[in-house]
MOPAC internal coordinates of N, CA, C and O (Angstrom, degrees):
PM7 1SCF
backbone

  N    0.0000 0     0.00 0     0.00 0    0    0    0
  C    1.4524 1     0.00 0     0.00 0    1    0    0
  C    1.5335 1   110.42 1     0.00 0    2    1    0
  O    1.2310 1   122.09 1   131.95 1    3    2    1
  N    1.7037 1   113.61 1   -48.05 1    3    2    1
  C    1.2249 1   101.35 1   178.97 1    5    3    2
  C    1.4743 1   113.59 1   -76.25 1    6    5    3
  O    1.2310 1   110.95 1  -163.11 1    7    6    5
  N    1.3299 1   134.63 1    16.89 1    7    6    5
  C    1.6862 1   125.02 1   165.28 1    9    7    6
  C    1.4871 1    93.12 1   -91.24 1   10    9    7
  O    1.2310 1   109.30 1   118.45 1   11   10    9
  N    1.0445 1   137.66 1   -61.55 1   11   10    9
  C    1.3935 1   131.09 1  -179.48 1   13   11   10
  C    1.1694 1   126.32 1   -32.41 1   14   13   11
  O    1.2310 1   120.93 1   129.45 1   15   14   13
  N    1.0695 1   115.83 1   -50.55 1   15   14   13
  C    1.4983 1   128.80 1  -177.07 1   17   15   14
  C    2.0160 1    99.08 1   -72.06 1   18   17   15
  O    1.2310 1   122.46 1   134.60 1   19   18   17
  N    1.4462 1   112.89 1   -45.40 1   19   18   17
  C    1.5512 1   116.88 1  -179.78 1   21   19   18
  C    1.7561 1   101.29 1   -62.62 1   22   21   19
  O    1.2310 1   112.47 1   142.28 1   23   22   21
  N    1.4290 1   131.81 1   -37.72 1   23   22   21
  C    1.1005 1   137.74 1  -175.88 1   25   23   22
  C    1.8483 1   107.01 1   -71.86 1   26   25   23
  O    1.2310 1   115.70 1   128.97 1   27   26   25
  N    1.2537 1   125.76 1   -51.03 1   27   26   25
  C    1.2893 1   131.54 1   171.27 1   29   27   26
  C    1.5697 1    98.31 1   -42.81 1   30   29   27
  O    1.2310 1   120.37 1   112.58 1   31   30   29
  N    1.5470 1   116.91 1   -67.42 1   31   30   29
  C    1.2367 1   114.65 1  -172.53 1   33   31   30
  C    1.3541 1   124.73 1   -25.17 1   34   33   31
  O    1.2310 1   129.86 1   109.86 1   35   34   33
  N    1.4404 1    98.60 1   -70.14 1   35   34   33
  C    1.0933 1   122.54 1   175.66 1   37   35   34
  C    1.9146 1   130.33 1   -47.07 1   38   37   35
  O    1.2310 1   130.07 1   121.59 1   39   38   37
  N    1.1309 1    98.18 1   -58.41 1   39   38   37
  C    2.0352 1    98.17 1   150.62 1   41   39   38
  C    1.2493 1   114.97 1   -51.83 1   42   41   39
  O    1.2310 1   115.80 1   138.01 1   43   42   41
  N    1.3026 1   125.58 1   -41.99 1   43   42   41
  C    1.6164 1   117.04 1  -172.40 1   45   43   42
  C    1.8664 1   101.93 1   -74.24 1   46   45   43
  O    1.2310 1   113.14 1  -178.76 1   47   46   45
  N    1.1888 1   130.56 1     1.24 1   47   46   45
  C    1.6591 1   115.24 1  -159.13 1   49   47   46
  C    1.6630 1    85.91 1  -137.05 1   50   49   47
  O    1.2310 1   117.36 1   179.80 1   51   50   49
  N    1.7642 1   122.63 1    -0.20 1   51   50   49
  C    1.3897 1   122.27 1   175.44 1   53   51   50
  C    2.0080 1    90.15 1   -97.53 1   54   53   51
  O    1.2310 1   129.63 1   148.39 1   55   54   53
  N    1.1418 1    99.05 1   -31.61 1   55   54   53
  C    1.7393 1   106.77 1  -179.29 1   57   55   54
  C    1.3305 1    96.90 1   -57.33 1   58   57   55
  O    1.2310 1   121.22 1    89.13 1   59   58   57
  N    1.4851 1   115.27 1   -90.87 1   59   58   57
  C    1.5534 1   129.52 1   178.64 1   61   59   58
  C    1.2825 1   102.15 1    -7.03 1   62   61   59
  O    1.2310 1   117.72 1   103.79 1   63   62   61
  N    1.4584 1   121.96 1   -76.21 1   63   62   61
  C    1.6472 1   134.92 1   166.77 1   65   63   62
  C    1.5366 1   113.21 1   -13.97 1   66   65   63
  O    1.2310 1   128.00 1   124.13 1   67   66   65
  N    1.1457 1   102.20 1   -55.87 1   67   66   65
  C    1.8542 1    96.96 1  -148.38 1   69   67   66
  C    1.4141 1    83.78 1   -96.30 1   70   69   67
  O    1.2310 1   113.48 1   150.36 1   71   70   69
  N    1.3614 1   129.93 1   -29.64 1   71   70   69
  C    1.5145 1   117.97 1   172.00 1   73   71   70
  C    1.3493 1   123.28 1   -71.80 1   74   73   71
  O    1.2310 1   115.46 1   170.94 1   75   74   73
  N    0.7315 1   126.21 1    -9.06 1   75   74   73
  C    1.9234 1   152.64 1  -171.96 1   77   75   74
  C    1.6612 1    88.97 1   -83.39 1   78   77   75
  O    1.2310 1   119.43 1    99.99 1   79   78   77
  N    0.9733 1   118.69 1   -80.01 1   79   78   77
  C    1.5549 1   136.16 1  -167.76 1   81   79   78
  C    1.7958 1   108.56 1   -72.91 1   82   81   79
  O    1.2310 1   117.18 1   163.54 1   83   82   81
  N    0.8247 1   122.98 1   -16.46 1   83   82   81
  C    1.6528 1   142.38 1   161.66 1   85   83   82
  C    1.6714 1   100.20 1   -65.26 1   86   85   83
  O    1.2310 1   124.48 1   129.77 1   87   86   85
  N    1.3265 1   109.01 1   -50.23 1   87   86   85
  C    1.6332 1   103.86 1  -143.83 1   89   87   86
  C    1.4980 1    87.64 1  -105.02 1   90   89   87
  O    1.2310 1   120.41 1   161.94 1   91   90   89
  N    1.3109 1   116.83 1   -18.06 1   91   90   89
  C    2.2937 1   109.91 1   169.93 1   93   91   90
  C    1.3863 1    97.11 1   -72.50 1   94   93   91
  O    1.2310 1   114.35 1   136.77 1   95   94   93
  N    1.2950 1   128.31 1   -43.23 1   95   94   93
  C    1.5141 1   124.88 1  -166.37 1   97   95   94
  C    1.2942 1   102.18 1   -65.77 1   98   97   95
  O    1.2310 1   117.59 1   127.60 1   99   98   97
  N    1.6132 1   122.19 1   -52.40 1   99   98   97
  C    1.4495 1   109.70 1  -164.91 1  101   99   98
  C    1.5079 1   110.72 1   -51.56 1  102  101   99
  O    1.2310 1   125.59 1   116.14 1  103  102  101
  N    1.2666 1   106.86 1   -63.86 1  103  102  101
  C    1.7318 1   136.36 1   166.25 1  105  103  102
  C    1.6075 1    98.16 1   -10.30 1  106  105  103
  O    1.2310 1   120.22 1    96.16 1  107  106  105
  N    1.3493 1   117.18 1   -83.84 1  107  106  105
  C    1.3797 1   128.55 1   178.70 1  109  107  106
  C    1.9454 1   120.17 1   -41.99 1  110  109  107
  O    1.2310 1   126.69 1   150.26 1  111  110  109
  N    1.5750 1   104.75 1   -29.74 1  111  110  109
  C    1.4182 1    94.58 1   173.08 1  113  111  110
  C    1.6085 1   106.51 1  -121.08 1  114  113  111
  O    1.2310 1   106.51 1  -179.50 1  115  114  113
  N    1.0389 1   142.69 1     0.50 1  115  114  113
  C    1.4769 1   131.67 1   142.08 1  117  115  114
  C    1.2637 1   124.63 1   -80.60 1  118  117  115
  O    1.2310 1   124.94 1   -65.68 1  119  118  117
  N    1.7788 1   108.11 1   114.32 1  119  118  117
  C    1.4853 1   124.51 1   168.53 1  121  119  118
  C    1.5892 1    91.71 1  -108.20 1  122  121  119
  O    1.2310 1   130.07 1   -37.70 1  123  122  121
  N    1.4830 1    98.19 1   142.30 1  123  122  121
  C    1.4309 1   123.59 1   161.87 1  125  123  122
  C    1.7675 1   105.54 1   -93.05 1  126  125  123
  O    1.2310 1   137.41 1   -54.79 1  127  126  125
  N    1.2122 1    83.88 1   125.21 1  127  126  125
  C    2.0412 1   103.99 1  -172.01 1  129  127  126
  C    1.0722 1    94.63 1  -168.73 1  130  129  127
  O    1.2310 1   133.03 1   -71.74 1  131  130  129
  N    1.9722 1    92.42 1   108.26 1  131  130  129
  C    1.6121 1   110.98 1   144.34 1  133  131  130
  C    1.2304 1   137.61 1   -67.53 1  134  133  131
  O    1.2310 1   127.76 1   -55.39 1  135  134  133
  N    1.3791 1   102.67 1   124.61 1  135  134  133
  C    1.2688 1   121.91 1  -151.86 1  137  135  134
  C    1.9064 1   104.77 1  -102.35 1  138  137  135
  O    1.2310 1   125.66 1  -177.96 1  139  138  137
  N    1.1189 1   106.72 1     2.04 1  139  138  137
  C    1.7609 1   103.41 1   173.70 1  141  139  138
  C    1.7939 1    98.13 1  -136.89 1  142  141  139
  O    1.2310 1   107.01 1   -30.94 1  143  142  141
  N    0.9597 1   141.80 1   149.06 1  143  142  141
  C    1.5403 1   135.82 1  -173.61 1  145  143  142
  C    1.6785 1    94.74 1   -86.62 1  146  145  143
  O    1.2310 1   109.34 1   161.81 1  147  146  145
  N    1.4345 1   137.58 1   -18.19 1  147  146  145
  C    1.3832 1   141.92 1  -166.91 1  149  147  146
  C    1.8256 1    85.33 1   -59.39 1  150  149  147
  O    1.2310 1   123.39 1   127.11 1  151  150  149
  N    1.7805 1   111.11 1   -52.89 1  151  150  149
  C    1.5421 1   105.54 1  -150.50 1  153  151  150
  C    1.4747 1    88.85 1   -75.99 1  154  153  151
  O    1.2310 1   103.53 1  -136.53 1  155  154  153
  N    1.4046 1   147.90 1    43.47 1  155  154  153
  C    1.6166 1   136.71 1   178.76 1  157  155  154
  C    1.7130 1    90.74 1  -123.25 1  158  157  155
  O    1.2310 1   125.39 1   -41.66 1  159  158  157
  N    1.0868 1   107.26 1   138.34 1  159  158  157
  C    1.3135 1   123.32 1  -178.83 1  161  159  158
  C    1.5142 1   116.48 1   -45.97 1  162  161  159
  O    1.2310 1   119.17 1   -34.98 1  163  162  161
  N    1.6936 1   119.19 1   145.02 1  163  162  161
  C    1.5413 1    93.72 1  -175.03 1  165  163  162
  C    1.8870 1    85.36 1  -135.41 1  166  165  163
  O    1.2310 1   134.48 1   -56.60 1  167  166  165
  N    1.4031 1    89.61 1   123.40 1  167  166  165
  C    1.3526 1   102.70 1  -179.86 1  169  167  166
  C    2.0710 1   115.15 1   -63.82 1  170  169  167
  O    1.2310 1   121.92 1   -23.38 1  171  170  169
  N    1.4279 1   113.92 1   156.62 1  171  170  169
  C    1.1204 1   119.19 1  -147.03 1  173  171  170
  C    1.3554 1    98.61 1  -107.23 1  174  173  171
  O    1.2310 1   118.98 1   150.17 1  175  174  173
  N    1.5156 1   119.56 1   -29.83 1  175  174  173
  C    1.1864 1   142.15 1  -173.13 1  177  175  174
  C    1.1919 1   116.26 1   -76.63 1  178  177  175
  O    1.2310 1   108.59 1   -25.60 1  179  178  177
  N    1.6231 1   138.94 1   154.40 1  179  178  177
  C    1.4896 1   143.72 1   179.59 1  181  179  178
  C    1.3921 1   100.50 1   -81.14 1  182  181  179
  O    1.2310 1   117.69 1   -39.71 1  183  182  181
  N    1.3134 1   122.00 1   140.29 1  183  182  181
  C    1.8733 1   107.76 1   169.19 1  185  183  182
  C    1.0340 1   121.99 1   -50.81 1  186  185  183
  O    1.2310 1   109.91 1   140.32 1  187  186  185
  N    1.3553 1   136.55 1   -39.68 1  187  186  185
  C    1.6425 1   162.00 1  -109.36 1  189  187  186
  C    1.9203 1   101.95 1  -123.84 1  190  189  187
  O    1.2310 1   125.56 1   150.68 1  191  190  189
  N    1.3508 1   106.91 1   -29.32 1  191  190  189
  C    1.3449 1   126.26 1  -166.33 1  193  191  190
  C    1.8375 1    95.37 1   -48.99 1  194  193  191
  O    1.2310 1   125.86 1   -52.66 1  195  194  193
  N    1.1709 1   106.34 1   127.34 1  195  194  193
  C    1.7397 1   118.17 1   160.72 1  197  195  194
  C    1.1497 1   110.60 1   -77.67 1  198  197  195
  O    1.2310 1   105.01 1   148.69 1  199  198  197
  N    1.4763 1   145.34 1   -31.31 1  199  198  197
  C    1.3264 1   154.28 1   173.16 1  201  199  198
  C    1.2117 1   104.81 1   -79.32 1  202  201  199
  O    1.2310 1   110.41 1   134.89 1  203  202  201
  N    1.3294 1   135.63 1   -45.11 1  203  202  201
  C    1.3335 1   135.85 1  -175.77 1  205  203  202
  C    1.8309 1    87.94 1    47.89 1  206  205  203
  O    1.2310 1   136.56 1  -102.12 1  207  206  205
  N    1.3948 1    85.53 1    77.88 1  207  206  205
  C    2.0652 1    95.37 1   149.89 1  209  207  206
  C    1.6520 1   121.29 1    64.39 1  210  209  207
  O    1.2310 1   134.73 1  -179.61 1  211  210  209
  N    1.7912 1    89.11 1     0.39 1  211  210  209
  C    1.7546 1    83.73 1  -171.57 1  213  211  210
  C    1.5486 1   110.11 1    98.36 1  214  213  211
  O    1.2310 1   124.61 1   156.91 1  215  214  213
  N    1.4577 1   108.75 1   -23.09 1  215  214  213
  C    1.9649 1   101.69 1   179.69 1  217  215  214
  C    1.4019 1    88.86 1   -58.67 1  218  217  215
  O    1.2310 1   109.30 1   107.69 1  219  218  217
  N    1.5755 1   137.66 1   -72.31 1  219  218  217
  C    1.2969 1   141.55 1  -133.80 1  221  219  218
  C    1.5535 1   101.82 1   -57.26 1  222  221  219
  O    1.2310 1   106.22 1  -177.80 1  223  222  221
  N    1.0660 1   143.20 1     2.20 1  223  222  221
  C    1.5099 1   147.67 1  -159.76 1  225  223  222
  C    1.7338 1   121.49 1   -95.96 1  226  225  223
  O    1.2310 1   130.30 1  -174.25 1  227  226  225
  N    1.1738 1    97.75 1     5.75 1  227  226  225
  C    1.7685 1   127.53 1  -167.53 1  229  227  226
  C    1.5327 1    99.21 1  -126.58 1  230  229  227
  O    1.2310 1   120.10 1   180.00 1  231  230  229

């Protein structure tokens, strides 16, 4: 019983491992970049606005 339980251990902290080092690599080569200017946010507001939208009212 106690090798089993030492063997479980052991897969779960070789897992941890390879998922650890899985998930820096992905990280490191996926950048998010919009690639059409349509998907960039398009503000609702006039530039020029003194209220700016109603925030300035506080």
């Amino acid at each position: 019983m106690k090798h089993i339980v030492r063997a479980f251990v052991v897969v779960l902290v070789l897992t941890g491992a390879v998922a650890t080092t899985q998930t820096s690599n992905a990280s490191a080569k996926n950048k998010i970049v919009a690639s059409r200017t349509s998907m960039l946010p398009v503000p609702t507001c006039a530039p020029n606005d003194p209220n700016a939208c109603g925030m300035g009212t506080r």
